[in-house]
N, CA, C and O atoms as a DFTB+ gen file, in Angstrom:
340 C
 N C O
     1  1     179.565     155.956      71.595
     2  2     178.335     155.681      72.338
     3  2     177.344     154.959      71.432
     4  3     177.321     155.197      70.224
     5  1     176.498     154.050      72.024
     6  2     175.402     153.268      71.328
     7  2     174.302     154.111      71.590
     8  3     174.110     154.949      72.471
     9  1     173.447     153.616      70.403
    10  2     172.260     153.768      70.632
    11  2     171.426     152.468      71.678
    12  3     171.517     151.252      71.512
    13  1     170.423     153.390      73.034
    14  2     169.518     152.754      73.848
    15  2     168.090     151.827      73.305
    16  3     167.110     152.300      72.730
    17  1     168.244     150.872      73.556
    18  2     167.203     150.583      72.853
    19  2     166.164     150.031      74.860
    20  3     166.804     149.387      75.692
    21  1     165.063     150.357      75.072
    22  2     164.793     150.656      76.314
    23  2     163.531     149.521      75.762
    24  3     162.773     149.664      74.802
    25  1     163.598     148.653      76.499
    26  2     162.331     147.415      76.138
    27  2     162.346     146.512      77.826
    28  3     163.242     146.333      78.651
    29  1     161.163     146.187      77.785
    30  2     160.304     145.267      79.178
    31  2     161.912     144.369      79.719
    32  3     162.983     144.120      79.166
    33  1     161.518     144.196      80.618
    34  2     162.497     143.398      81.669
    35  2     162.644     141.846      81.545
    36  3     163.432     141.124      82.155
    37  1     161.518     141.430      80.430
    38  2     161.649     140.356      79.871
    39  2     162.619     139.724      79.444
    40  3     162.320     138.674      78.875
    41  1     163.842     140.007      79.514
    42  2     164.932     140.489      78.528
    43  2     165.034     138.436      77.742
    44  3     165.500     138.167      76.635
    45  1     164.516     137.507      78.635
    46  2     164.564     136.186      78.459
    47  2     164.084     135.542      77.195
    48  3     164.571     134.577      76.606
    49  1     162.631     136.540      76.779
    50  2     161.648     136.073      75.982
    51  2     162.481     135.845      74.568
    52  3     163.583     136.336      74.812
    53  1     162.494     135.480      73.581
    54  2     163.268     135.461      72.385
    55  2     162.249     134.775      71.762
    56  3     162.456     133.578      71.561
    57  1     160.547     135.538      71.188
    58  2     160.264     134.289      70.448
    59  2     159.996     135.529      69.418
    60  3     159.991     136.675      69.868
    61  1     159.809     135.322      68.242
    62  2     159.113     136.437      67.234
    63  2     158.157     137.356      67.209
    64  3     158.121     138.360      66.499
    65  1     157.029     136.834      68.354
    66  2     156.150     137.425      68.787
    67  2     156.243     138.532      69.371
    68  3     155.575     139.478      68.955
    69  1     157.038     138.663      70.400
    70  2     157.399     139.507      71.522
    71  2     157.968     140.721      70.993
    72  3     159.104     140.633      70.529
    73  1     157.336     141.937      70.977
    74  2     157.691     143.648      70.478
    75  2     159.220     143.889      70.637
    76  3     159.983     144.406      69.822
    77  1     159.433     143.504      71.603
    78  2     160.683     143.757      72.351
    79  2     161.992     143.084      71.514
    80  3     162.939     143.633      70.950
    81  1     161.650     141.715      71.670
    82  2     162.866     141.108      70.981
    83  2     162.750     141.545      68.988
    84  3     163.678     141.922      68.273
    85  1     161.567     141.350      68.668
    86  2     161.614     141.736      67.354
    87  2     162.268     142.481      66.899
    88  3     162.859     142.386      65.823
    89  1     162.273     143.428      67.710
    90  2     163.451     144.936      67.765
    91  2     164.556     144.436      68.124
    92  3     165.237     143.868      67.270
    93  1     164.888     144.497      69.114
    94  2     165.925     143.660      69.287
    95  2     167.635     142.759      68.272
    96  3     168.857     142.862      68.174
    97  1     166.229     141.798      67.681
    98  2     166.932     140.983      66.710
    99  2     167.072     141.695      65.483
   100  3     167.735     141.418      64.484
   101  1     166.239     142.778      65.769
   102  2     166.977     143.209      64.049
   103  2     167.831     144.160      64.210
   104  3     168.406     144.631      63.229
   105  1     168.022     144.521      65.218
   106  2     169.529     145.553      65.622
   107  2     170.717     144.630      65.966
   108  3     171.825     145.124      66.172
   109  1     170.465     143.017      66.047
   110  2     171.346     142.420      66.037
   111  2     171.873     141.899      64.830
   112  3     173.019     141.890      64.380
   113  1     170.681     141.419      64.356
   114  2     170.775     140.768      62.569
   115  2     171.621     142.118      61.835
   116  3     172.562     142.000      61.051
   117  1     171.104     143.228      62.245
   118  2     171.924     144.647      61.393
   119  2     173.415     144.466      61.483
   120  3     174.252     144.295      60.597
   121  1     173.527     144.553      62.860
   122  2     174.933     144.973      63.548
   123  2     174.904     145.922      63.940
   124  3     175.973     146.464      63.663
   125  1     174.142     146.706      64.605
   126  2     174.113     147.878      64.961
   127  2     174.273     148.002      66.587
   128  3     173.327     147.686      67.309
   129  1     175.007     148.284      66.912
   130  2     175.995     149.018      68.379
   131  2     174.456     149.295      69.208
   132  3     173.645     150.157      68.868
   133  1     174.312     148.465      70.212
   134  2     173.447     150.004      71.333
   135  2     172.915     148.878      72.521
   136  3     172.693     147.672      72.406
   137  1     172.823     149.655      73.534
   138  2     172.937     149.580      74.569
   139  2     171.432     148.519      75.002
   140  3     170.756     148.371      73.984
   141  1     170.796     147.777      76.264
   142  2     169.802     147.286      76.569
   143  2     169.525     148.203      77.180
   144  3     170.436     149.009      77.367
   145  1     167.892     148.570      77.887
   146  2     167.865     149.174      79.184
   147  2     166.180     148.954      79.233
   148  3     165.183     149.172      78.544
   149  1     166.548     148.408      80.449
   150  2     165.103     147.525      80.813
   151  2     164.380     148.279      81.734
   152  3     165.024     149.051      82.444
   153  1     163.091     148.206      81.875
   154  2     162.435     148.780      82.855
   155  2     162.012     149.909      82.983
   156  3     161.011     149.966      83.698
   157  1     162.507     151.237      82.416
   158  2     162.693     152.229      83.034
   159  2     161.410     153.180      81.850
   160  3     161.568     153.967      80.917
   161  1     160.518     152.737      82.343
   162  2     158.672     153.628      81.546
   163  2     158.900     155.364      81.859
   164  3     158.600     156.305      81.124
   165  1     159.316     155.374      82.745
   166  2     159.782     156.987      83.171
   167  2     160.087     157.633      81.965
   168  3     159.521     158.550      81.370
   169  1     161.432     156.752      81.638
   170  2     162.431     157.700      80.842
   171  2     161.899     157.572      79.102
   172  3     162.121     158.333      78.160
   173  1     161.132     156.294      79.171
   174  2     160.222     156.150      77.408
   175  2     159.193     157.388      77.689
   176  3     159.197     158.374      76.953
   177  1     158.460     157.288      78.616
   178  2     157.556     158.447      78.350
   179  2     158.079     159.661      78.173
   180  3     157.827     160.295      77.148
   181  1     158.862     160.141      79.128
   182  2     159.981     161.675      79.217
   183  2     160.107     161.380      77.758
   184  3     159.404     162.302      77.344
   185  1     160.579     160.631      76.479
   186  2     161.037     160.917      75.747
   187  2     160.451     160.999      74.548
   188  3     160.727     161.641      73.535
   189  1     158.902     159.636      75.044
   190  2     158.532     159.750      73.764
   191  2     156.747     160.341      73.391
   192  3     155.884     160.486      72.526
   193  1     157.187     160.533      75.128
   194  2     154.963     160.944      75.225
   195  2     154.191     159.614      75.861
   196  3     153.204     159.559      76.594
   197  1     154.958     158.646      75.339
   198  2     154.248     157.410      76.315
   199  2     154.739     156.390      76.511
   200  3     155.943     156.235      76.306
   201  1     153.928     155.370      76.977
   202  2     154.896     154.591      78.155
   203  2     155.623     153.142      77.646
   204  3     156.424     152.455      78.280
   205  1     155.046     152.900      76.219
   206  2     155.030     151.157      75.253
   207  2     156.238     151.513      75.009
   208  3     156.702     152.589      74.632
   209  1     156.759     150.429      75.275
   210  2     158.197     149.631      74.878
   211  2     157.666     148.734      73.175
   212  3     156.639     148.779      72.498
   213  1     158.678     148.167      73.075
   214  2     160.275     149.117      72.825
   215  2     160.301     150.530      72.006
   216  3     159.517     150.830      71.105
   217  1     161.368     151.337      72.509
   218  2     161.532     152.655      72.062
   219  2     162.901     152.388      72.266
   220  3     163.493     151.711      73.106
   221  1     163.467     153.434      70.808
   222  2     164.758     153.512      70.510
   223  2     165.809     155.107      71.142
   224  3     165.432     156.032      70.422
   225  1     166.483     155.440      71.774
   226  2     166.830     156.932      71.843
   227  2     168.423     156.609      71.394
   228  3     169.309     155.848      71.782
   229  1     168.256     157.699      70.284
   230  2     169.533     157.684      69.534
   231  2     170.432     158.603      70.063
   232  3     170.144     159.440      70.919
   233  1     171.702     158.418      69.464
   234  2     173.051     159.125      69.947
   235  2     173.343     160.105      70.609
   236  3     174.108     160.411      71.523
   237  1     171.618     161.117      69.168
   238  2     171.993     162.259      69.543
   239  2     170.647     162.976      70.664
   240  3     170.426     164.161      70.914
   241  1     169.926     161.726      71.163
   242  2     169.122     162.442      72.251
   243  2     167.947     161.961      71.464
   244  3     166.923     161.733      72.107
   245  1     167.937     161.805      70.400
   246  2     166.326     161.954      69.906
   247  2     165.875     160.715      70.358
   248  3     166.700     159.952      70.862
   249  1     164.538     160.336      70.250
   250  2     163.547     159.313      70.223
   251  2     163.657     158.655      69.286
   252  3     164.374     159.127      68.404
   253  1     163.034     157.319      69.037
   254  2     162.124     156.976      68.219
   255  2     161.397     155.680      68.546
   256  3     161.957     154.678      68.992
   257  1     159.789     155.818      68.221
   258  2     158.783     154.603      68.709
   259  2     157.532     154.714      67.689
   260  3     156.845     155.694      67.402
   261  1     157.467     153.263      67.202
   262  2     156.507     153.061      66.224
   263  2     156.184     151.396      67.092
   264  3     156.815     150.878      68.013
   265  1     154.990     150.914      66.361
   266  2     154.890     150.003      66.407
   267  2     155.903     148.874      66.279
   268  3     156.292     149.111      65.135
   269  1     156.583     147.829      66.663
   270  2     157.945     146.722      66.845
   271  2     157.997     146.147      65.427
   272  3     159.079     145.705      65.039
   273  1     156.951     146.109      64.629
   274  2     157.410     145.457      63.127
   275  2     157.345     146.356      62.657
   276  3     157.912     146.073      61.602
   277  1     156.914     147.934      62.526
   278  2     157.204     149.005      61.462
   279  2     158.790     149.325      61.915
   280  3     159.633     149.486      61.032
   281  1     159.161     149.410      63.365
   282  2     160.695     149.079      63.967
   283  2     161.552     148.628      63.349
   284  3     162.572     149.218      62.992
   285  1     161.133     147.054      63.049
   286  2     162.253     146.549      62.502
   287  2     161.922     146.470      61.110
   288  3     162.881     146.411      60.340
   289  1     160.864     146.458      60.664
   290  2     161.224     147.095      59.042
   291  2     162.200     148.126      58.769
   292  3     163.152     147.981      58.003
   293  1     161.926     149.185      59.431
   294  2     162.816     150.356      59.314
   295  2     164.829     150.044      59.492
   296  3     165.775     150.320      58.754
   297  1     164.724     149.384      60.797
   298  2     165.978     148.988      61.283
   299  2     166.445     147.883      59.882
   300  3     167.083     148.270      58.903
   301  1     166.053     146.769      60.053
   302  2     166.357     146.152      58.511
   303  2     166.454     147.009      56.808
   304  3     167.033     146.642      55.786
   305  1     165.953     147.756      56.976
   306  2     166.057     148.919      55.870
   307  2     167.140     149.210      55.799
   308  3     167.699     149.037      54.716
   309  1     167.948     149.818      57.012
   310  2     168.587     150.609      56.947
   311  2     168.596     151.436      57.345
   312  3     169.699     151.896      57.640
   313  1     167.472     152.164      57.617
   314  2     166.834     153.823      57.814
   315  2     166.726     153.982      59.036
   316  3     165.960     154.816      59.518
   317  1     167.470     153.216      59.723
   318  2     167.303     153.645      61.592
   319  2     168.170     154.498      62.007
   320  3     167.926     155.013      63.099
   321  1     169.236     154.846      61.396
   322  2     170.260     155.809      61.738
   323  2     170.266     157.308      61.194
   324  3     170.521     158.359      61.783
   325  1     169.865     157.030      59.737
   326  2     169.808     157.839      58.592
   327  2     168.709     159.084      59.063
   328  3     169.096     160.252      59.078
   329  1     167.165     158.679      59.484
   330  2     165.967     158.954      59.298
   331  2     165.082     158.557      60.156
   332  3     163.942     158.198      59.858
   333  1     165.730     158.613      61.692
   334  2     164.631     158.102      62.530
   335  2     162.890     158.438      62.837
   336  3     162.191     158.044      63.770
   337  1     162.547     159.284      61.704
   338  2     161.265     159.602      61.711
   339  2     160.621     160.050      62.436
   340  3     159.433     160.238      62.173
């Protein structure tokens, strides 16, 4: 199973700017396995207290949501699997 990465319906946008893809591209640049899932504010809040995309929910159920460049700092680190914070 992948990890969800749950971001805006935008799914088109691809510029650097955009929270969403920033994340995104660095779970791609990583190589890291996980799923899209667009739209669904319900299930970010249920998980994380509130409603801003992108938010990550890992393997094992947990959360995780920071700001999209402390995101992919972390994800480029390394530390997205290890230490989701």
């Amino acid at each position: 199973m992948a990890i969800n990465l749950h971001r805006c319906s935008r799914q088109w946008v691809k510029i650097g700017a955009h929270p969403c893809w920033k994340v995104e591209k660095a779970l791609i640049d990583q190589g890291i396995e996980y799923d899209r899932v667009a739209g669904d504010r319900d299930a970010v809040e249920a998980g994380t207290g509130q409603r801003k995309y992108p938010s990550i929910q890992l393997e094992d159920g947990t959360w995780y949501r920071e700001e999209s460049k402390d995101m992919a700092k972390r994800i480029r680190e390394g530390r997205l699997l290890g230490d989701p914070g």
